[in-house]
C-alpha positions as a Markdown table, in Angstrom:
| # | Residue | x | y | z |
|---|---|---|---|---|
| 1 | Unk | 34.4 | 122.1 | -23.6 |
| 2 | Unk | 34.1 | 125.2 | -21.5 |
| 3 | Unk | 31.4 | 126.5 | -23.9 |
| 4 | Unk | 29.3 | 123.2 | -23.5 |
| 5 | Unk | 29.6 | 123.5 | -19.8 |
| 6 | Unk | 28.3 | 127.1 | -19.6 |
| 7 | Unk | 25.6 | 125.8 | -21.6 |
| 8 | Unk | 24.6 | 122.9 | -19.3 |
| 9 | Unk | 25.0 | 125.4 | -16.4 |
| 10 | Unk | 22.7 | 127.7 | -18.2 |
| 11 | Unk | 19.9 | 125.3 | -18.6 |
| 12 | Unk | 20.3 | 124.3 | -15.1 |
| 13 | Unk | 20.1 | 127.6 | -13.8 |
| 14 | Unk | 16.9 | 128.1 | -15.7 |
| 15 | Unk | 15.4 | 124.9 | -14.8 |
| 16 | Unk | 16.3 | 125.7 | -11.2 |
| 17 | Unk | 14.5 | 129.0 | -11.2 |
| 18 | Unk | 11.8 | 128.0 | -13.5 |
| 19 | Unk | 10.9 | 125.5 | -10.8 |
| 20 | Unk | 10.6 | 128.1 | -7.8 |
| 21 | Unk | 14.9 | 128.1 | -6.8 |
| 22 | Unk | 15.7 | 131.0 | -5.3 |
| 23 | Unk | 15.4 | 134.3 | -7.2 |
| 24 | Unk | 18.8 | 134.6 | -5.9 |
| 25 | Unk | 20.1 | 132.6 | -8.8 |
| 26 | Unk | 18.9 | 135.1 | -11.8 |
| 27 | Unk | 22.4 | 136.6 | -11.3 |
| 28 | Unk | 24.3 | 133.7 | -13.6 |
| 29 | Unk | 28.3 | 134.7 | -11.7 |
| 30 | Unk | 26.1 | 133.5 | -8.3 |
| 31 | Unk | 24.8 | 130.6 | -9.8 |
| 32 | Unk | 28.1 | 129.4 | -11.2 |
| 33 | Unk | 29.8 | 130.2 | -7.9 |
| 34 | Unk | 27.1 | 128.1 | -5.9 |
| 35 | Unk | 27.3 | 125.1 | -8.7 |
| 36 | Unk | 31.0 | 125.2 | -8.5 |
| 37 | Unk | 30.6 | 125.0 | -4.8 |
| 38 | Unk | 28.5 | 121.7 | -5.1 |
| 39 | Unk | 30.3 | 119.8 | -7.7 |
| 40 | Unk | 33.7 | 120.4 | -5.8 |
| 41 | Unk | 31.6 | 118.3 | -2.7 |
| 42 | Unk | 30.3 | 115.8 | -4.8 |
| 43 | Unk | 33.5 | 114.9 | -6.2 |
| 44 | Unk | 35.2 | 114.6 | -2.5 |
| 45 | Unk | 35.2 | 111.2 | -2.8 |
| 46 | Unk | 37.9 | 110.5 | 0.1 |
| 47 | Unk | 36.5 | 110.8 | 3.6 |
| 48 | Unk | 39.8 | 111.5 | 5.3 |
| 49 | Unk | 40.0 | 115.2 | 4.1 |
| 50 | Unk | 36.8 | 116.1 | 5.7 |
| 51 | Unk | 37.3 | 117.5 | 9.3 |
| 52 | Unk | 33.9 | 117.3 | 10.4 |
| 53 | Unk | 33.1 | 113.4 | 10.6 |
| 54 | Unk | 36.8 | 113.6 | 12.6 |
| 55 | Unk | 35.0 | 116.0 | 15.2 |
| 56 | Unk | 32.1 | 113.8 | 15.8 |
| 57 | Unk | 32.5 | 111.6 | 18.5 |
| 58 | Unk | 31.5 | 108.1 | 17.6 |
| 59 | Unk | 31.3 | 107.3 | 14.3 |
| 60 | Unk | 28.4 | 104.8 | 15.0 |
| 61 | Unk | 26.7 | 107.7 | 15.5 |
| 62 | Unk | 25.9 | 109.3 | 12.1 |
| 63 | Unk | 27.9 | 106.6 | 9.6 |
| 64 | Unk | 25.0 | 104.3 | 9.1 |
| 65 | Unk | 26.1 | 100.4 | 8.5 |
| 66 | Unk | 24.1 | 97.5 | 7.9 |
| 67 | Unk | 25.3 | 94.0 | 9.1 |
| 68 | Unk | 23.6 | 90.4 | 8.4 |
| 69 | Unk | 24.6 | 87.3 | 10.2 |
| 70 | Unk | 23.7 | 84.4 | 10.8 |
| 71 | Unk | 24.2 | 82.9 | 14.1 |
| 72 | Unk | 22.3 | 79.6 | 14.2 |
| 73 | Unk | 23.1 | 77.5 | 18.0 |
| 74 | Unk | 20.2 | 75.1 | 16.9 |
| 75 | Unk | 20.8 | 71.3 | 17.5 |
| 76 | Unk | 19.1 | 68.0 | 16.0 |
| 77 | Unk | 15.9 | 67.3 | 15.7 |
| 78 | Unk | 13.1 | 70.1 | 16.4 |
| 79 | Unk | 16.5 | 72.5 | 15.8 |
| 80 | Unk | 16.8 | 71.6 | 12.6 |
| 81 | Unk | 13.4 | 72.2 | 11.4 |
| 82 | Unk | 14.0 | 75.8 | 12.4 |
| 83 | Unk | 17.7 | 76.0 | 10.8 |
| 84 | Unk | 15.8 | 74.4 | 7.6 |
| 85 | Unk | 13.4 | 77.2 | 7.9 |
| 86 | Unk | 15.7 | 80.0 | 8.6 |
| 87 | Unk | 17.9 | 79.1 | 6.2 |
| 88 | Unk | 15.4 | 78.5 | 3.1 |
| 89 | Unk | 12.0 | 80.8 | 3.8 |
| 90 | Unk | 14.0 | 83.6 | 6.2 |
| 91 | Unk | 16.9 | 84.0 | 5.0 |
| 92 | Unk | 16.0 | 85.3 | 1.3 |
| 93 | Unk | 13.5 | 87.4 | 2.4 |
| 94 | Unk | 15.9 | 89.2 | 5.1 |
| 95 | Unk | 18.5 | 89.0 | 1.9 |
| 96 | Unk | 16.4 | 91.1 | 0.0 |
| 97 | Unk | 15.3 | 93.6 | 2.5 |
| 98 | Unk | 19.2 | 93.9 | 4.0 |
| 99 | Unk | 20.2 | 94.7 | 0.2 |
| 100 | Unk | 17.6 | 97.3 | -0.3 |
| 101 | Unk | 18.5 | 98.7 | 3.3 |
| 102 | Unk | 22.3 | 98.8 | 1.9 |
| 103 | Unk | 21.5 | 100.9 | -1.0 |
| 104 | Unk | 19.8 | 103.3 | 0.9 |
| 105 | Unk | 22.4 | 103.3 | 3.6 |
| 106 | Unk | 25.1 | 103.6 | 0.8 |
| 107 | Unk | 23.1 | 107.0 | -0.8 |
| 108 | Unk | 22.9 | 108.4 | 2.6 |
| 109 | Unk | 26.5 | 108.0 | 3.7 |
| 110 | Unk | 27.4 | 109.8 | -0.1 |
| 111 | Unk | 25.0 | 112.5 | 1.2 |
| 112 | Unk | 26.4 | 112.9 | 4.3 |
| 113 | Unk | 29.9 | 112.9 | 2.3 |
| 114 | Unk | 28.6 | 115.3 | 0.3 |
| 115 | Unk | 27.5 | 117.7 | 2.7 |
| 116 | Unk | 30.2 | 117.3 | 4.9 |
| 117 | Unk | 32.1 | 118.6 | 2.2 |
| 118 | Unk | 29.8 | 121.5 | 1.7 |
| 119 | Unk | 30.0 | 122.5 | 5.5 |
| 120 | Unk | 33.5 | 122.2 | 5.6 |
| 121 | Unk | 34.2 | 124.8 | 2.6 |
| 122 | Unk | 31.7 | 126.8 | 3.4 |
| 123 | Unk | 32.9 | 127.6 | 6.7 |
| 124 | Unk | 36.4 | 127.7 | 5.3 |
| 125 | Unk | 35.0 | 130.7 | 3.3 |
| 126 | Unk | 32.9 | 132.1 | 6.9 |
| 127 | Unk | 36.7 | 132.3 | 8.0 |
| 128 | Unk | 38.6 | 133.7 | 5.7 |
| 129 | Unk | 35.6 | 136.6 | 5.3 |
| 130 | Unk | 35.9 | 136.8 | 9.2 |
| 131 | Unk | 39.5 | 137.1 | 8.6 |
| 132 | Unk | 38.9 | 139.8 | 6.1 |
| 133 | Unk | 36.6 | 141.9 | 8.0 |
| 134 | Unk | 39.0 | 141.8 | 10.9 |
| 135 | Unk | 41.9 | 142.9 | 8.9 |
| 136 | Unk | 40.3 | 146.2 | 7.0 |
| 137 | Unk | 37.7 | 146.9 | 10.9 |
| 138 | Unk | 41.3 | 147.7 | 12.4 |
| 139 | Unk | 43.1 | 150.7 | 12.3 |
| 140 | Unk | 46.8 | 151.0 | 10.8 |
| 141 | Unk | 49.3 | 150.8 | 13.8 |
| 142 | Unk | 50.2 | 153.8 | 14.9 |
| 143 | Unk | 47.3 | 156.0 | 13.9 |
| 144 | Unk | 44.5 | 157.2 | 16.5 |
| 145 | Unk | 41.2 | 155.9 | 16.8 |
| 146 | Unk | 38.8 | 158.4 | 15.4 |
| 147 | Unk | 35.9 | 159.2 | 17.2 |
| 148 | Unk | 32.8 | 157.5 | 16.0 |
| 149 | Unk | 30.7 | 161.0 | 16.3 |
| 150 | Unk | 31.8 | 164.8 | 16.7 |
| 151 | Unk | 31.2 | 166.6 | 19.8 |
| 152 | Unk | 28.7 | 168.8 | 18.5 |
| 153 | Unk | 26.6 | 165.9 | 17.2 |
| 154 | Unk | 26.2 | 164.1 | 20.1 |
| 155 | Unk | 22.7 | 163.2 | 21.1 |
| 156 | Unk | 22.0 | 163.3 | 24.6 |
């Protein structure tokens, strides 16, 4: 199984670059590393372990939704003419467009999911480099700061 998926990822790769990706991906360790990245975000199928939607303020802000009522206050007579009309000539065509508007909204909040995900481990990984750079800039306690140039190399 892990041959086949080295394959796949092979033709990928070359499809990717054959197509103008970045030449960035000839080395096959950085594509591998970049694909493992993306598959781990599209399988993050569970909202709640993403800390970025958390930190946005309003959901209503970037979670789209699409709600259809139908709120009718229409009485006897020239009302029901309209209701007759909303219900049998409006109605199905604002069916069709709400469920074509659903779909899209449904792809969009995946994509958001998606890169959500992607943001999150990436910086998880800006961190831990951070982190890492931190750790091996500062000197071992105890020993003395060297000096970053000699005396005698000074440029004045």
């Amino acid at each position: 199984m892990t041959e086949v998926r080295e394959r796949v990822r092979e033709r990928l790769r070359a499809e990717v670059i054959a197509s103008g990706g970045s030449p960035a991906f000839d080395d096959p360790a950085l594509f591998a590393d970049v694909e493992a990245l993306l598959r781990s975000a599209a399988n993050t199928s569970d909202a709640t372990t993403l800390i970025l939607p958390e930190l946005l303020d309003d959901t209503g802000t970037w979670r789209p939704t699409a709600a259809m009522r139908d709120q009718s206050d229409e009485a006897a007579g020239r009302g029901a003419l309209l209701s007759f009309l909303k219900r049998h000539v409006l109605t199905p065509v604002v069916r069709r467009l709400h469920e074509y508007g659903r779909d899209n909204f449904e792809r969009q909040r995946r994509t958001n999911q998606v890169l959500f995900a992607c943001v999150q481990q990436l910086a998880l990984e800006a961190a831990q480099l951070r982190r890492e750079v931190r750790r091996l800039s500062s000197p071992p306690a105890g020993a003395a700061r060297p000096a970053p140039y000699p005396e005698s190399l000074d440029v004045q």
